[in-house]
C-alpha positions in Angstrom: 197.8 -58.6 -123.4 198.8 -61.7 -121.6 202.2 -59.8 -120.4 200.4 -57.0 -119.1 198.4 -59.2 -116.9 201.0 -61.1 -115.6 203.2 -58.1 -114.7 199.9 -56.7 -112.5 200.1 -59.9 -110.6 203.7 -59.9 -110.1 203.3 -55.9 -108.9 200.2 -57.0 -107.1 202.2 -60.0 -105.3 204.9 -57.6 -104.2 202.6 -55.2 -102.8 201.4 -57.6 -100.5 204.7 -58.9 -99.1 205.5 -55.1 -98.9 202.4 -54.4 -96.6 203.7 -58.0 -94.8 206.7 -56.7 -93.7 205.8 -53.0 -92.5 202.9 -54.2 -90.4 205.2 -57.8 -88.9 208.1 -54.7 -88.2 205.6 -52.5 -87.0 204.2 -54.9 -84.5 208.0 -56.1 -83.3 208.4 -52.3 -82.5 204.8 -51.3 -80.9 206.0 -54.4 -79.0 209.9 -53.1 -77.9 208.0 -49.9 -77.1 205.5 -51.3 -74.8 208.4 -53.4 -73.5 210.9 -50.3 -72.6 207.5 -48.5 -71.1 207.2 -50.8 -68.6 210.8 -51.4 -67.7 211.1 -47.8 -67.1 207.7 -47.9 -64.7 209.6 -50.9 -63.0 212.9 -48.6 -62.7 211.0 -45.5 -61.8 209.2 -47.2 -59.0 212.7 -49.0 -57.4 214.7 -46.0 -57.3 212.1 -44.0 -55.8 211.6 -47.4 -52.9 215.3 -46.8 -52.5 215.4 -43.0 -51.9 212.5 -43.5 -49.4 214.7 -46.3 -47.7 218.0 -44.4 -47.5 216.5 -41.4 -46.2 214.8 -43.7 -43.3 218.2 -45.4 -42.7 219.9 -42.1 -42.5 217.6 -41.1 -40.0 217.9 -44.1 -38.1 221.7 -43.6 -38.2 221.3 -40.1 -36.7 219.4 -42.0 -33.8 216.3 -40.2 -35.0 214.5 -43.5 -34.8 215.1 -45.9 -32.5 211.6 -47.8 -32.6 209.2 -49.6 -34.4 207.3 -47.3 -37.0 205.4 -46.7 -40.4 205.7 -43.6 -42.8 203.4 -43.1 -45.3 204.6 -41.3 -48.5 202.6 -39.6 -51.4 203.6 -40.3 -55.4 205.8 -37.5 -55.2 207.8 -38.8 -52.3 206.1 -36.1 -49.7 205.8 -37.8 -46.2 201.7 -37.6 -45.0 201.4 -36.9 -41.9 198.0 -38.7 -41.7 198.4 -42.4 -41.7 195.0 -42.6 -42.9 195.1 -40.5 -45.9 194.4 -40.8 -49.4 196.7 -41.0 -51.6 199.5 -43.0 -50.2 201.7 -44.2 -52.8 204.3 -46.2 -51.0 204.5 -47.0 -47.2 207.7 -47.8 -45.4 207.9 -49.8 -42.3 211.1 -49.9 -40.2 211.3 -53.0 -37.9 213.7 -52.3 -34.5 214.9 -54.6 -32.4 217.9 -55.2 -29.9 220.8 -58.1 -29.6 224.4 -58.0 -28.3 225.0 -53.9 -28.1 223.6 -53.2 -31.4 219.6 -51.8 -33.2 219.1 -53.4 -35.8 216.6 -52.2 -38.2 215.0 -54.1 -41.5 213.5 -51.2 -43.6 210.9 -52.5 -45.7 209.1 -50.1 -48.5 206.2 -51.0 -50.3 203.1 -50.2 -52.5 199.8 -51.3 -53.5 201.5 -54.3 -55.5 203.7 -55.5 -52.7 207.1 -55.3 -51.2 209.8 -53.3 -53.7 212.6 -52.8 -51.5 214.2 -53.5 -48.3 217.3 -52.9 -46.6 218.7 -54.4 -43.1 220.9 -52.2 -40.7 223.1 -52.1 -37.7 224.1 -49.2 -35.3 225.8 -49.8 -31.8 224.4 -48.5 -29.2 226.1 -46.1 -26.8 225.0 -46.1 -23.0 223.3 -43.1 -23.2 221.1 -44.3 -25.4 220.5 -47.8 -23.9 217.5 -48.0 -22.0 
């Protein structure tokens, strides 16, 4: 009898450092999961910053832009036309200025939890377009 009880200890005991180690793993890999989530919000949002700054310094290449100005962008990277609407996701500012022949520009994009990207540019300026 006195075997029987000490064997349903020793099960008993095990059982316990069983259930230990599933729920310590299981919280080290709700934890890597949370982990990757957020690092792939983080990446998400920085590509998309880059795309909208790209596109703006193409533009400004192609001497579309030539001036001081703000775009407004929705989550799926749509341009508003409405400064003022709802729904603005990101909003780009590109900063212009003149010095020795060249337009410089300094692209900044940004959301509601700051500054995510920016990118500084140079483009000489013909005589046409110097005015």
């Amino acid at each position: 009898m006195r075997d029987q009880t000490s064997g349903s200890a020793l099960f008993l005991l095990e059982m316990i450092f069983v259930i230990f180690f599933f729920t310590l793993t299981a919280a080290i890999c709700l934890r890597l999961f949370v982990s990757a989530h957020l690092t792939g919000k983080e990446s998400t949002r920085l590509a998309e910053a880059t795309e909208i700054a790209q596109n703006l310094a193409e533009e400004f290449r192609a001497l579309r832009i030539d001036e001081t100005s703000s775009f407004y962008y929705d989550e799926d990277l749509v341009l508003l036309a409405d400064p003022e609407a709802e729904g603005a996701a990101y909003t780009a500012v590109i900063e212009t200025g003149r010095e020795d022949g060249l337009l410089s520009a300094r692209i900044r994009v940004s959301d509601a939890g700051g500054e995510i990207y920016s990118l500084s540019l140079l483009r000489a300026v013909r005589k046409e377009d110097d005015r």
